[in-house]
TORKOLBA-600663 format. One record per residue (C-alpha): residue in one letter; x, y, z. Coordinates in steps of 0.5 Angstrom, whole numbers, plus 500, padded with zeros to 3 digits. Example, Ala and Ser with C-alpha at 12.3 -4.5 7.8 and 13.67 -1.06 7.14 Angstrom:
<atoms>
A525491516
S527498514
</atoms>
This chain:
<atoms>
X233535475
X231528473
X229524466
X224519470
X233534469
X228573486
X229578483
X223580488
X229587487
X225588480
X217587483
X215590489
X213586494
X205586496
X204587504
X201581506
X194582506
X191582514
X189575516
X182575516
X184577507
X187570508
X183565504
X181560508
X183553506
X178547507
X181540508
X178535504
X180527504
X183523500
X187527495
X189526488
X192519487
X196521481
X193515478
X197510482
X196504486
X197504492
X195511493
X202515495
X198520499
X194516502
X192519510
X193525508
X189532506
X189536501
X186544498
X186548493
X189556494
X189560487
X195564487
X196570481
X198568474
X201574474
X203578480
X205584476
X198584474
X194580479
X187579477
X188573473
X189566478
X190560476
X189553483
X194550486
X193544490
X196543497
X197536501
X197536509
X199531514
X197534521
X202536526
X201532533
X196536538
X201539544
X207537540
X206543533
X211548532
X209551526
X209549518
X214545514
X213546507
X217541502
X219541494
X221534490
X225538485
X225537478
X222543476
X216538474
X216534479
X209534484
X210534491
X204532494
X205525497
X212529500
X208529508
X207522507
X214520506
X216524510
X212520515
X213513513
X221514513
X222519518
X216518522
X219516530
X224521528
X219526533
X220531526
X213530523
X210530530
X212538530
X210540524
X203541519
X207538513
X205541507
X206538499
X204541494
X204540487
X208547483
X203551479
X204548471
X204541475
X199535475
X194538480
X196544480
X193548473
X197544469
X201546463
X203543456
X207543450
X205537447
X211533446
X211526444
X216520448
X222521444
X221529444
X221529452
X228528454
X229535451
X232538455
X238534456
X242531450
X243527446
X250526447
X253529441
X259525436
X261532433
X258538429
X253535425
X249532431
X249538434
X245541428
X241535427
X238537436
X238544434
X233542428
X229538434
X230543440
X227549434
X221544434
X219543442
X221550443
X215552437
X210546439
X211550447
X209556443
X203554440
X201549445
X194550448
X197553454
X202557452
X198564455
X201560461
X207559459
X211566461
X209565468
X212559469
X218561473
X222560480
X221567482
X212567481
X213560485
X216563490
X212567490
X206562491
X209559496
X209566500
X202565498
X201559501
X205562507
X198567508
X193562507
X196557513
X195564517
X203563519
X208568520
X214564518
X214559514
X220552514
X223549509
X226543505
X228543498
X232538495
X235538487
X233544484
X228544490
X233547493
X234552488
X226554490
X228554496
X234559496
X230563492
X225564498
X229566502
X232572498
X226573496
X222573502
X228573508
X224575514
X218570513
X222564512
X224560519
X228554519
X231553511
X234546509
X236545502
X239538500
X243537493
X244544492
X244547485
X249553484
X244560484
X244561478
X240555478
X238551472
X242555467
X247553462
X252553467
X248547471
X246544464
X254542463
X255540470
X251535470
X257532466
X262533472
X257530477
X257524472
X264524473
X264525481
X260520482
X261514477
X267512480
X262508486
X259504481
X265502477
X267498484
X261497486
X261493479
X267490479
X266487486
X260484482
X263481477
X261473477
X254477477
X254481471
X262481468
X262488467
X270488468
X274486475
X277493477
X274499477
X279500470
X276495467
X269497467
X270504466
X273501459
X267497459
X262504459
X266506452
X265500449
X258500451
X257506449
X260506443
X254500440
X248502443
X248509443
X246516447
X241513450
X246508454
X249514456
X242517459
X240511463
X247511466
X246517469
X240516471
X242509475
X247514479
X242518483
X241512488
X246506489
X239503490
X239503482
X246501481
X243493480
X238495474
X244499470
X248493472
X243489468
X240493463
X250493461
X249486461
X242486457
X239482462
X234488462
X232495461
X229502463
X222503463
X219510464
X214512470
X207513470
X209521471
X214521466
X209524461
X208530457
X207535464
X213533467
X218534461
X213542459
X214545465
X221543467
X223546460
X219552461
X220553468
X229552466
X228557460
X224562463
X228562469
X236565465
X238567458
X240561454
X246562449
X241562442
X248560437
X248553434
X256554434
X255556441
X253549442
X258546437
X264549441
X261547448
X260539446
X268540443
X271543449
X267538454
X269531450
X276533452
X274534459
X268530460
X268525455
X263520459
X257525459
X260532456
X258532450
X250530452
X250535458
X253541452
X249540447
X243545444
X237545448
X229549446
X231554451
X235556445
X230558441
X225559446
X218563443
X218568448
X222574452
X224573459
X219577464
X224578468
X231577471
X233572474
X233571482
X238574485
X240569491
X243571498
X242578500
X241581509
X238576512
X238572518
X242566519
X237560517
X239557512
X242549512
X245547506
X247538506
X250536500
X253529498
X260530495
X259525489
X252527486
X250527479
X246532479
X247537482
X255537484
X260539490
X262546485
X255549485
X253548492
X259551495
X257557490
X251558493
X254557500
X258563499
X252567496
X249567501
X255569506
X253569514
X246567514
X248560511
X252553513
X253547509
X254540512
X258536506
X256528507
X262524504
X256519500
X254518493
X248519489
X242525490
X239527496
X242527503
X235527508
X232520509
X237517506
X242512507
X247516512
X246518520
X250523520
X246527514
X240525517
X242527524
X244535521
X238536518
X234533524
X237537530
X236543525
X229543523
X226538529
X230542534
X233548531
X240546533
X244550526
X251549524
X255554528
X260553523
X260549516
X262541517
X263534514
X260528516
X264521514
X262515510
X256512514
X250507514
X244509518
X238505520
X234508515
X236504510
X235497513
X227500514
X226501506
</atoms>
């Protein structure tokens, strides 16, 4: 999850209907633009698919729409479906990136690649809780100084959490979770007229994808999750994690800052600009915290954070950081768990997390709306693992932010034989296309050649070319 954050057991699958019960997909170009200048999805094709609301209770549907980038006739051998993460987040440019860093990799020449935006995303039936700027970072944080403030958040979280409940899509809201998006991936799976579908997912698109392949194990092919939530998913747990992966992977910053300092003079050693993010803490406030971890996602970024410290410039929002990002994400993360509903809850959690993780605990433990959310859960979380075949790659950096080391080796383990995890000694969020060739190899050889792990494995610190080509 990034600011810019199945439970099949309980609902009986439905037999896919017969192939000619598949809708039918027309292809159309251009695709939706996001608004965005060049367009992100540019050389690609789009469709829309309706897909149950409610697949207890199938006749109302909402539209999801669908991006293409067509394999390379002779070379195809079947569909690679991808997710961004967030939840939030939408993914029809995927194909297009894919291609543009990974095009003479021979990969998207094998595969129709398919994006899609996931119901209650932009192009896809959108939802809303009419939050304003200052309410969308809800669901993390801010990082609290004591008791006080967490009562202070509670009182806001009661506000987002009631505005979700009321807003104009609120009849939506309930159908917002991992396992009905799951299920619509297994929909887009019949309307390709595929048997079996590939998979990657990264962030909490990894999560999406292990729920598939609990959900659905006899239908997925080949499954690649990158940056890998726990199986529990966006749960509380994963919230307070965030504060361990803060943890894990500033220590990459500091000495890169250090090694920078007649630029920024942020501190010499490590040591030192470690000192200097408690005394910039303590001045600017949580957001200063906030920016930080953001910054840790990709050492890319390390530059802007090292200029907003030095106050030579700040963070800025992205043209989708707006109010259907942050409603789905949240409705997505509170209706996929139980959430604690006590404010001393919270109180004793931002307590025990500023003795272990002062740098970002009390943020990642703080109250959140999910606390006090306007309707019951449908139904129970997805349950990740279960029989199935061996197909399931996980790539995992040691040093993420987001999704730490713990909670990757948890899902590992769920899912027991059928998976193996690659552990890639990097920093930041995201393995695949990135910055080292042996991650990238992993993946490659998996989905590209269909070499899977014969047992779990490490890759060294490393630089590959793709970084030079960005």
């Amino acid at each position: 999850m990034r600011k810019t954050l199945a439970l099949l057991a309980f609902l009986p699958l439905l037999a896919a209907p017969p192939a000619d019960a598949s809708p039918r997909l027309e292809w159309t170009t251009p695709c939706p633009d996001y608004g965005l200048t060049p367009s992100p999805t540019a050389g690609l094709e789009c469709a829309t698919l309706r897909v149950p609301l409610d697949y207890a209770h199938p006749d109302r549907t909402i539209e999801l729409t669908l991006s293409r980038h067509a394999a390379t006739p002779g070379k195809r051998r079947g569909v690679l479906l991808m997710n961004p993460g967030g939840p939030g987040s939408p993914g029809l440019a995927m194909p297009a990136q894919l291609v543009q860093r990974m095009g003479d990799s021979g990969l998207p020449d094998a595969y129709d690649v398919i994006g899609f935006d996931p119901r209650g995303t932009v192009y896809s039936t959108p939802v809303t809780c009419d939050m304003t700027p200052e309410q969308r970072g809800a669901v993390l944080g801010p990082y609290a100084d004591g008791p006080r403030d967490v009562v202070a958040t509670a009182a806001k979280a009661r506000v987002v959490a009631k505005q979700c409940g009321q807003a104009a899509t609120a009849d939506l809201l309930p159908h917002m979770t991992t396992a009905n998006t799951a299920r619509d991936l297994d929909r887009i799976r019949e309307a390709l007229g595929e048997k079996k579908i590939s998979y990657y997912g990264v962030s909490y698109g990894s999560y999406l994808g292990a729920a598939y392949a609990s959900m659905f194990p006899g239908r997925g092919d080949r499954i690649v999750l990158d940056s890998v939530l726990g199986p529990r998913g966006l749960d509380v747990v994963a919230n307070r994690r965030f504060a361990e992966g803060f943890d894990d992977r500033f220590p990459d910053f500091a000495a890169w800052a250090a090694a920078r300092d007649d630029v920024y003079h942020l501190g010499r050693t490590p040591a030192a600009v470690t000192a200097k993010f408690f005394e910039l803490a303590a001045v600017r406030g949580p957001e200063f915290r906030s920016n930080t971890w953001n910054g840790l996602y990709d050492d890319a970024s390390f530059p802007a954070i090292a200029a907003e410290w030095a106050g030579t410039s700040r963070s800025a929002a992205g043209p989708l950081d707006g109010d259907n990002h942050a409603a789905l994400q949240l409705q997505v993360l509170c209706n996929d768990n139980n959430w604690p509903e006590s404010v001393g809850y919270y109180q004793r959690a931002v307590d025990r997390e500023r003795v272990l993780h002062p740098m970002f605990g009390p943020a990642a433990a703080n109250v959140n709306p999910c606390a006090f959310w306007p309707v019951e859960r449908a139904e129970l979380p997805v349950r990740v693992g279960g029989p199935g075949p061996a197909n399931v790659l996980l790539v995992q950096n040691r040093r993420d932010p987001a999704t730490p080391l713990s909670g990757a080796r948890e899902t590992r383990a769920a899912f027991g034989n059928r998976a193996r995890m690659v552990t890639v000694d990097a920093g930041g969020h995201g393995v695949f296309t990135r910055d080292n060739a042996c991650g990238n190899e992993v993946v490659l050889r998996y989905l590209r050649d269909g070499t899977f792990p014969a047992a779990d494995g490490s890759c060294p610190a490393q630089i590959s070319a793709v970084s030079s080509t960005r």
